[in-house]
Structures are given as C-alpha cells and as structure tokens.
VEXDREN-2710 file (C-alpha; in Angstrom, 1 decimal):
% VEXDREN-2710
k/r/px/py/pz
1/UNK/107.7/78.6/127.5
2/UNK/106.7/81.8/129.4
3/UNK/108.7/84.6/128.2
4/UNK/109.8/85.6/131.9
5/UNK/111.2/82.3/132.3
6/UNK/113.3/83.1/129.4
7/UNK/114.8/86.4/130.4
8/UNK/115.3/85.1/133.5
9/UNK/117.9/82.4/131.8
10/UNK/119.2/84.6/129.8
11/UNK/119.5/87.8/132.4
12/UNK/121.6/85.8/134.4
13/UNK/123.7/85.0/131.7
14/UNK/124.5/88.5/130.9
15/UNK/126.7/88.3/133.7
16/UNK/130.9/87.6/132.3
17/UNK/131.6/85.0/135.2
18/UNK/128.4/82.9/134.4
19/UNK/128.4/82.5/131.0
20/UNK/132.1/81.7/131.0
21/UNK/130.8/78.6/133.6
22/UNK/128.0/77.9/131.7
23/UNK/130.1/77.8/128.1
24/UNK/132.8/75.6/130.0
25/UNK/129.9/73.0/131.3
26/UNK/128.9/73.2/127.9
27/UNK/131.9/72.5/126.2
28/UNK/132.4/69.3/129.3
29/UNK/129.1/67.8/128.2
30/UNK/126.7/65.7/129.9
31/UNK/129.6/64.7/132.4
32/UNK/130.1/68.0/134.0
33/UNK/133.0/69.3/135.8
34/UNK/133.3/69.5/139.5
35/UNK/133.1/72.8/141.1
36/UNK/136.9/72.4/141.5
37/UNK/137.7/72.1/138.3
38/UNK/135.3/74.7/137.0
39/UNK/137.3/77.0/139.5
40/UNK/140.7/76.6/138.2
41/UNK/139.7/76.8/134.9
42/UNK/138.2/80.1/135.3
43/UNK/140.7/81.4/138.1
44/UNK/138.3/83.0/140.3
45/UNK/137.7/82.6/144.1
46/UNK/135.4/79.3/144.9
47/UNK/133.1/81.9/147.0
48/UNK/132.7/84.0/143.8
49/UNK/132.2/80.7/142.2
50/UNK/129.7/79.5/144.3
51/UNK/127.3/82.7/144.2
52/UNK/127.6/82.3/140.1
53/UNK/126.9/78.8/140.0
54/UNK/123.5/79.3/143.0
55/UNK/122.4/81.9/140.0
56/UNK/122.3/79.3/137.1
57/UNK/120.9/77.0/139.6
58/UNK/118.2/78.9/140.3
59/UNK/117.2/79.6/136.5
60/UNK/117.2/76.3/136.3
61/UNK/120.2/76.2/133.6
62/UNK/122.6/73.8/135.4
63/UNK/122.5/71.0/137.7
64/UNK/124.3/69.2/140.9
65/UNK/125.4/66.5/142.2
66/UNK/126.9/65.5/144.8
67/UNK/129.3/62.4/144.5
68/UNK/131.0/61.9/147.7
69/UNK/132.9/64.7/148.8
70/UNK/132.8/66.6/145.0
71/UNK/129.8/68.5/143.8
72/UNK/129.1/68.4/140.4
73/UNK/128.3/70.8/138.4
74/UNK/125.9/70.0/134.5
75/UNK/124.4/72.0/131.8
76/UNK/120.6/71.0/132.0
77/UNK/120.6/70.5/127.9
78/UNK/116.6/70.2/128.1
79/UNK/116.6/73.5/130.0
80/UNK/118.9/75.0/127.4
81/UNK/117.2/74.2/124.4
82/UNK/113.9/75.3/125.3
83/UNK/115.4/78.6/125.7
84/UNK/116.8/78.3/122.0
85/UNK/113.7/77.1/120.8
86/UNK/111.8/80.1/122.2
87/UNK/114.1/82.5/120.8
88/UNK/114.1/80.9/117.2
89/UNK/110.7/80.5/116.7
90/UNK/109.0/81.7/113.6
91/UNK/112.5/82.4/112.8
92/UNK/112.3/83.8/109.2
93/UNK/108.5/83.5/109.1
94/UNK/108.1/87.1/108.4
95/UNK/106.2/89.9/110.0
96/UNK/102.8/90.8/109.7
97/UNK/102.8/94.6/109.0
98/UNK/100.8/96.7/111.7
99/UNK/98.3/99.5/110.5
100/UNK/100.3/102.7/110.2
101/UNK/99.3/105.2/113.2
102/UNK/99.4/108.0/110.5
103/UNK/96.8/107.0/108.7
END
C-alpha cells in the first residue's frame, strides 16, 4: 500500500466528527447504520454529517448504499485493515542502525 494512500485515511481521520462516525460504523459492523441514525447518535446537523461522511468516502474508508429512500452508511473492513497492516509492519523487527554523521 502506497504510503500517501495511507495518510490520506488517516488525515481525514484526524478530524473529531469523522472518527466518531467511523468508530460508531465500526462498532455497527458489517450492517452499517443509516445516515439517520448515524446523525442522532452523534447530534450534529445532517449537512455537517454529510460533508464528514463525502470525506471517508473519498479515502475510500466507508461505503453506501442506497436502500430505498435510506442511505447506508459501512466501514469498508478490507479498506481498514490494509491501513493497520501498513502501519504494523515489521512491528518489532528492529532497526537497522544508520552510519553516524560524526564519524
């Protein structure tokens, strides 16, 4: 995985309002929530909502459907645990040591 593609994911989950949506899908599992739900759970405006959920949409760290007249909102798991992955890697592997610039 391409490290910009990475802090992109994460960069938009530096944001308060996003990564409380995206720990909520989380928690909901590979159901989801609709948008509605999502909304009163985290008691902020739906056009607030919106432009937070278009942001983990475009990283590509959630999902949606529309079923009917609801919209859907899912964690893409795959999406997620590449990202994990990435950042765990070699985890505990050690570091090679660099030559010294002094000498």
């Amino acid at each position: 995985m391409k490290i910009e593609v990475v802090a992109s994911r994460l960069a938009e989950l530096g944001n308060p309002a996003r990564l409380r949506a995206f720990r909520l899908l989380v928690q909901a599992g590979d159901e989801g929530l609709p948008v509605g739900e999502i909304q009163a759970h985290l008691k902020i405006p739906s056009s607030t909502l919106s432009h937070h959920i278009a942001h983990l949409v475009s990283a590509g760290l959630i999902t949606q459907t529309r079923e009917g007249r609801v919209l859907r909102c899912r964690v893409d798991f795959r999406a997620t645990a590449e990202v994990l992955r990435f950042l765990m890697n070699n985890c505990c592997a050690g570091v090679v040591a660099t030559p010294s610039a002094e000498g």
